[in-house]
C-alpha positions as CSV (number, residue, x, y, z in Angstrom):
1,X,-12.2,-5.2,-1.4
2,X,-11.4,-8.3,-3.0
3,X,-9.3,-9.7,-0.9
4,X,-9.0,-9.4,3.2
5,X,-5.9,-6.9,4.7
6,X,-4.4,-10.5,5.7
7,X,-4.1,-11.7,2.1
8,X,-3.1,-9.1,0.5
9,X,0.0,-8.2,3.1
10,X,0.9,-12.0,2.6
11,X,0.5,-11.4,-1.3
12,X,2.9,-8.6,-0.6
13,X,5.2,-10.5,1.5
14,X,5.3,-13.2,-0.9
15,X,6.7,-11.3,-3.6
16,X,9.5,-9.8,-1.6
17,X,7.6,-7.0,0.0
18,X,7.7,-5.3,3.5
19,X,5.3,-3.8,5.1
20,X,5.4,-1.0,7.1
21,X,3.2,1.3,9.4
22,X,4.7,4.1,8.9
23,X,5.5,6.5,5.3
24,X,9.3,7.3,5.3
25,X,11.4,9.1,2.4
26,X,12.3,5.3,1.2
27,X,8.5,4.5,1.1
28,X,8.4,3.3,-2.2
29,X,4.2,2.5,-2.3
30,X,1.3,2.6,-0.2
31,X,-1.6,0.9,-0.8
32,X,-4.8,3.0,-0.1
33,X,-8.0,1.3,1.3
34,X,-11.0,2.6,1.8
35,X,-11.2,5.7,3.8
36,X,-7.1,6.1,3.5
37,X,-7.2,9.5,3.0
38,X,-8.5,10.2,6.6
39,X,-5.4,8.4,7.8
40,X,-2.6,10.3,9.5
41,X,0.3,8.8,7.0
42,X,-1.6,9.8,3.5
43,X,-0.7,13.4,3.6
44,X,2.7,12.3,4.3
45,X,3.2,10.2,1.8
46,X,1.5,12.8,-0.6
47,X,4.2,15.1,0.6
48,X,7.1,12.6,-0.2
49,X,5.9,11.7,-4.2
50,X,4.9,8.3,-2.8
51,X,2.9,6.1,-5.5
52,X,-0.6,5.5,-4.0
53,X,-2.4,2.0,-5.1
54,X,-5.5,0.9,-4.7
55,X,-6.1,-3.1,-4.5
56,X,-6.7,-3.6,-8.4
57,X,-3.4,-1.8,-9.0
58,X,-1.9,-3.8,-6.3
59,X,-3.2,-7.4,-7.6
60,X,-1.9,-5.8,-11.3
61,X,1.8,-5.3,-10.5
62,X,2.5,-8.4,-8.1
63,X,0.4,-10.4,-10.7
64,X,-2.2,-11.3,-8.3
C-alpha cells in the first residue's frame, strides 16, 4: 500500500466521497485492501454487482 487507510479516506473525502462501513444496495465502490476478501462485507458486496478497487485503481479514478 501506497498510501496509509487515513490518506486515502481523506483522498476520498476530498473528492466528494463518503465512506461507509457497511455494503448497501446504493454501495456504489469498495475499495479492497489486503486480505478484503476475508471480510464479512466482500461477499456482500459481490452479491449486490458492487465495483471492487484496489488502491492503484483508486489513486486512477480520483486522480491521485
Amino acid at each position: 500500500s501506497r498510501y496509509s487507510m487515513d490518506e486515502l479516506v481523506r483522498r476520498i473525502e476530498e473528492t466528494g466521497g463518503r465512506i461507509q462501513k457497511a455494503v448497501t444496495i446504493d454501495t456504489d465502490f469498495i475499495i479492497a485492501i489486503e486480505n478484503a476478501e476475508k471480510n464479512e462485507e466482500f461477499p456482500k458486496a459481490v452479491q449486490f454487482g458492487v465495483v471492487i478497487m484496489r488502491e492503484p485503481e483508486l489513486l486512477e479514478y480520483i486522480g491521485r
